[in-house]
Phi, psi and omega in degrees: 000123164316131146295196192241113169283124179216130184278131156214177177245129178234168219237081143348040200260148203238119153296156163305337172281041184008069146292135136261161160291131182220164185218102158328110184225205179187139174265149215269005158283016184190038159316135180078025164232121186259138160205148175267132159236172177295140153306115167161172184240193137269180201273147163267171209286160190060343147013051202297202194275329210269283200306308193295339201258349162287314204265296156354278168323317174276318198283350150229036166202016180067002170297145162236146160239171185239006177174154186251355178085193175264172197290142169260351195187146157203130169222185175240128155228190195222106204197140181236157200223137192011084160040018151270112175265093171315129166256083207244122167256129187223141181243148158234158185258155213222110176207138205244134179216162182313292210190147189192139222228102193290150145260115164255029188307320187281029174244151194281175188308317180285341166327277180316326175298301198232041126239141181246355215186131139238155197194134184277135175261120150306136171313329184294325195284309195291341156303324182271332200288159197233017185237124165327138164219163184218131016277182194272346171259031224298317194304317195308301197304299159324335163284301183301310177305019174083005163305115144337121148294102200296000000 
């Protein structure tokens, strides 16, 4: 079966302790396999990348910018979810905050179902972690956007 094509945009976001935010989730097709990831999504339809990854950024973690810069990444992955196998292109994005207190009033019901956890990571921390994160090569990415090793 062809996968399902889907465009998102995701979000880098970065402390001043050059941390990034990652939000721990599980697909319900597979309980009790934990993995981390960026805040972001898909795109909604006529959507560019730069408006889903604003809209993104606030629904889920209550940040409002007034803009995200240019995309810092972009890949294609393949990944499957409640029995769905995905073809997903994604640009990310690099936003920078002092210091920030995630709000998750804006995820939608399956979001609050299958994320438990948010959490700031050091590159030293994604390196030691022993639960999969995405994308996978996330430190390269984060070195290259200019993120710091704490």
């Amino acid at each position: 079966m062809e996968p399902k094509h889907r465009v998102a945009a995701r979000i880098l976001l970065v402390d001043a302790d050059d941390r990034v935010l990652l939000f721990r989730g599980f697909d319900p097709a597979a309980q009790g396999v934990y993995y981390w990831f960026t805040p972001g999504g898909g795109l909604d339809d006529g959507e560019d990348f730069t408006a889903g990854a604003l809209r993104e950024l606030r629904e889920e973690t209550g940040l409002v910018v007034s803009e995200v810069g240019e995309p810092v990444h972009s890949d294609v992955t393949r990944f499957s979810f409640n029995g769905v196998t995905y073809r997903q292109e994604q640009m990310f994005y690099l936003v920078r905050v002092a210091q920030w207190t995630v709000d998750s009033a804006g995820f939608d019901d399956y979001e609050r179902d299958t994320i438990d956890e948010a959490r700031w990571f050091s590159l030293s921390d994604l390196g030691g972690l022993d639960e999969a994160y995405y994308p996978q090569d996330l430190i390269e990415v984060l070195k290259k956007a200019g993120v710091a090793e704490c």
